[in-house]
N, C-alpha and C positions, 0 to 999 in steps of 0.2 A: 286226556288222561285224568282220570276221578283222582283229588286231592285225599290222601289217606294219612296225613301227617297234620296236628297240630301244633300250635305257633311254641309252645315250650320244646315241644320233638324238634323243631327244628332250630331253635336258637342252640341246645345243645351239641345240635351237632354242627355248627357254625363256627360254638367255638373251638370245640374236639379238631374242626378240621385247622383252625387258626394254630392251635397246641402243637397237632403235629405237625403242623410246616413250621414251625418256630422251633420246634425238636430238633428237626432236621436240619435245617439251617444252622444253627447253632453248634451243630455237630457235636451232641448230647447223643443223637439214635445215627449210628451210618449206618453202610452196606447193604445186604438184601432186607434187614430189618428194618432200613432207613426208608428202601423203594416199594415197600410192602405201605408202611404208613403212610406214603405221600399219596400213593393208589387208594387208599382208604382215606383221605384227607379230601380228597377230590370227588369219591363218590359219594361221601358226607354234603361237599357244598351242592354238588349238580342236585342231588334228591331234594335239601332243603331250598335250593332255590326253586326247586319245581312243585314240592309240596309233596311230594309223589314219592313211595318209595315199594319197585318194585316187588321185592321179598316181603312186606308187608300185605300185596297184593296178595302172592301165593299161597300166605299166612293166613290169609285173613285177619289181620293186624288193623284197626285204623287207633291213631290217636287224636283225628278230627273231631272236635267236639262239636260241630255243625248240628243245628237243629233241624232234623228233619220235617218236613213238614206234612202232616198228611190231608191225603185226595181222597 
């Protein structure tokens, strides 16, 4: 899987996903609005842990600022 996410895209969403587990916990966000965010909380860490974020792929989105190199 091609890395399509750079290192700022994903420290935000790192801490977005720390916010709202901390939301939740806290019992600041419940109910469906609470399991909505934790679902979003968690697709936040798994993309930025991977680098990878598949709707950016669809998009054609990257915020890699990798040097390409050319052949």
């Amino acid at each position: 899987m091609k890395q399509n996410m750079g290192k700022v895209d994903r420290m935000i969403r790192i801490v977005l996903a720390a916010l709202f587990v901390d939301l939740y916990f806290s019992r600041v966000v419940g109910g469906w609005v609470g399991i909505v965010l934790l679902a979003v909380a968690g697709i936040f860490l798994v993309t930025s842990l991977l680098g990878s974020c598949p709707l950016y792929g669809i998009c054609g989105i990257g915020t890699n600022r990798a040097k390409k190199h050319i052949s």
